[in-house]
C-alpha positions as MATLAB code, in Angstrom:
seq = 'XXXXXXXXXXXXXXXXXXXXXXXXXXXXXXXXXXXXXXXXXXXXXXXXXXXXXXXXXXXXXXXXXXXXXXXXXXXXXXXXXXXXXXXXXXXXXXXXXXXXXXXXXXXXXXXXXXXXXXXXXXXXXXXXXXXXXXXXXXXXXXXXX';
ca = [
       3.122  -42.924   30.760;
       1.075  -45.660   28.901;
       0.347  -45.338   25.417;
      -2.883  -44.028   25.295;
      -1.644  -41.293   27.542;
       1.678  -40.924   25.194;
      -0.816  -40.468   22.370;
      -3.342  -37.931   23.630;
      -0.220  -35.839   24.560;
       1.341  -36.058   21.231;
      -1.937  -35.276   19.924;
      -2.420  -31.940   21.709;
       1.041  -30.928   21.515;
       0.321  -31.402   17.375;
      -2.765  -29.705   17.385;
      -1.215  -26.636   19.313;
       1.967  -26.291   16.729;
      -1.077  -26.396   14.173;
      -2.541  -23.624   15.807;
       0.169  -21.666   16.675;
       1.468  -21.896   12.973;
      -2.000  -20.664   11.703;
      -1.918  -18.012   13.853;
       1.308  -16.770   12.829;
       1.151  -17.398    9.112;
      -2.484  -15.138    9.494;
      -0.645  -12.567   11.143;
       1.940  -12.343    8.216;
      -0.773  -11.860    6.051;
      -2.114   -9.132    7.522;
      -0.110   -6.250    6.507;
      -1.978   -3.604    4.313;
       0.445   -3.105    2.037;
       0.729   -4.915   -1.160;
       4.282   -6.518   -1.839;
       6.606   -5.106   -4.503;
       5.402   -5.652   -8.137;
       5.127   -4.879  -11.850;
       2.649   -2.127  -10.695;
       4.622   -1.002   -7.950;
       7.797   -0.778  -10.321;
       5.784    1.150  -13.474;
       4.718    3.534  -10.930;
       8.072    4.408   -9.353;
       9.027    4.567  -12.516;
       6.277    7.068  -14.047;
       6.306    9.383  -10.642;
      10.128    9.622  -11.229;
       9.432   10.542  -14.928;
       6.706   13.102  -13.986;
       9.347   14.782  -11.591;
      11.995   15.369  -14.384;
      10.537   15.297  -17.262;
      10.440   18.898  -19.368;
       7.656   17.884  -21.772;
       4.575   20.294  -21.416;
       2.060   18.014  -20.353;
       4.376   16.393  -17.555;
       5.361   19.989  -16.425;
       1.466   20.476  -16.050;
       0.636   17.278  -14.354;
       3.651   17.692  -11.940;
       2.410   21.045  -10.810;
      -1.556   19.874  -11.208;
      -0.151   17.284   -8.193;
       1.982   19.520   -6.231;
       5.117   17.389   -6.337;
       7.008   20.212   -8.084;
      10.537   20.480   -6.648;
      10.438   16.903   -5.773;
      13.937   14.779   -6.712;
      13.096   11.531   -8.628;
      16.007    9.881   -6.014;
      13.332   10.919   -2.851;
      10.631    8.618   -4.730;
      10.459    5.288   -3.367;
       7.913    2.004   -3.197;
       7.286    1.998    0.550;
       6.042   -1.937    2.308;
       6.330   -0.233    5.815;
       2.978   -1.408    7.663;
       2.452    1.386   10.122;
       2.858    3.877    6.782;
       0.156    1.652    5.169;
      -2.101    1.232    7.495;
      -2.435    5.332    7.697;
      -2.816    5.011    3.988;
      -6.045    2.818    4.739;
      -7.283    5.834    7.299;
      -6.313    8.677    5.264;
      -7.971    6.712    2.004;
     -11.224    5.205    3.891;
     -11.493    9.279    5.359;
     -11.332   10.463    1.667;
     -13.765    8.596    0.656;
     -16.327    8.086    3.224;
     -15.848    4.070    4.307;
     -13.932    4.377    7.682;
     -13.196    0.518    8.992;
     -12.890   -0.909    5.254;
     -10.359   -2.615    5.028;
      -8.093   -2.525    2.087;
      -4.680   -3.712    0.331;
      -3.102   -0.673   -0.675;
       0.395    0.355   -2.620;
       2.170    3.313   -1.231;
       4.729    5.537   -2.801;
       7.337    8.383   -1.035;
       6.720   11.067   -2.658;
       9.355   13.298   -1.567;
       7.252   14.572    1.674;
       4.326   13.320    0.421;
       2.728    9.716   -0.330;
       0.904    8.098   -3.493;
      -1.383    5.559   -2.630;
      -3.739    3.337   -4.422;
      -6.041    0.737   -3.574;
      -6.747   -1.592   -7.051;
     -10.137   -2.310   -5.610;
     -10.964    1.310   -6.443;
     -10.021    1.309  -10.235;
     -12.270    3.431  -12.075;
     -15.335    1.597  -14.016;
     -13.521    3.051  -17.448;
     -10.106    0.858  -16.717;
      -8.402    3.775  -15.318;
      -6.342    3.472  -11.887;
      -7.346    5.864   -8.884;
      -4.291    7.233   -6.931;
      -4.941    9.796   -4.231;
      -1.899   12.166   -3.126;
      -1.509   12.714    0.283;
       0.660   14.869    2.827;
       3.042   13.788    5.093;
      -0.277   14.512    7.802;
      -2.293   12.345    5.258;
      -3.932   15.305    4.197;
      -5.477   15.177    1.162;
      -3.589   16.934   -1.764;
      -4.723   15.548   -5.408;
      -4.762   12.706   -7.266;
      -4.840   11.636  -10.875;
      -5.752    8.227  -12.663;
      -3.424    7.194  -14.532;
      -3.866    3.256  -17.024;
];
C-alpha cells in the first residue's frame, strides 16, 4: 500500500469511528426520562410524606389523589425507558399533543405512576404532575412548588 493509499484508509476508518461514536452517544441521549435529581429526590420524598402523614390536609390530598393505602417503601424514582416513554403517550394523550416529544420524571406510585414534564410548569411557578394507572389511565394530579 503506498502512502496516499495508507492515508485515505486511515482517513475513512477515522471518519467511521467518528460516526459510529456520534451515533451511539445520540442514542444515549435519547431516553425520555430525566436522570435522578434534586427534583426527583424532593418528590420521593413529599409522595412518601403524603402517604404517611396524619395531618388533615395531607389526609385530604392523599385521598384527593387516590394513593390511599399506598406504603411510602412502594414509592420509588423510576429511569426505566420503556416506563417513560408510556409516560410521554399517556401525558401527550392527556393533553392533546400526541408525537411531542418530552423529558419527563416518573415516580412508582405503589400501582400507580407520577409523572411530570418541567416544560409544562404552570405560568404561576407551580409544577404540573399528572397521576396515572398502572394502564396509564388518567387518575388526578396536583401542582405542587
Amino acid at each position: 500500500m503506498d502512502c496516499a493509499t495508507g492515508w485515505i484508509h486511515r482517513t475513512a476508518v477515522l471518519v467511521l469511528v467518528a460516526t459510529c461514536s456520534l451515533t451511539l452517544s445520540g442514542l444515549a441521549q435519547t431516553t425520555s426520562c430525566r436522570p435522578a435529581d434534586s427534583l426527583s429526590s424532593r418528590t420521593t420524598a413529599e409522595l412518601k410524606d403524603y402517604v404517611t402523614s396524619s395531618d388533615s390536609f395531607t389526609v385530604k390530598l392523599r385521598n384527593t389523589l387516590g394513593i390511599t393505602g399506598t406504603n411510602a417503601n412502594k414509592i420509588s424514582y423510576n429511569t426505566n425507558s420503556t416506563i417513560c416513554t408510556s409516560a410521554v403517550t399517556a401525558l401527550n394523550t392527556r393533553s392533546g399533543t400526541p408525537g411531542r416529544a418530552r423529558r419527563v420524571y416518573v415516580w412508582v406510585v405503589g400501582s400507580n405512576y407520577a409523572v411530570e414534564d418541567p416544560a409544562d410548569e404552570d405560568p404561576s411557578g407551580y409544577r404540573v404532575v399528572s397521576l396515572f394507572t398502572s394502564k396509564w389511565i388518567f387518575k388526578s394530579g396536583w401542582a405542587p412548588n
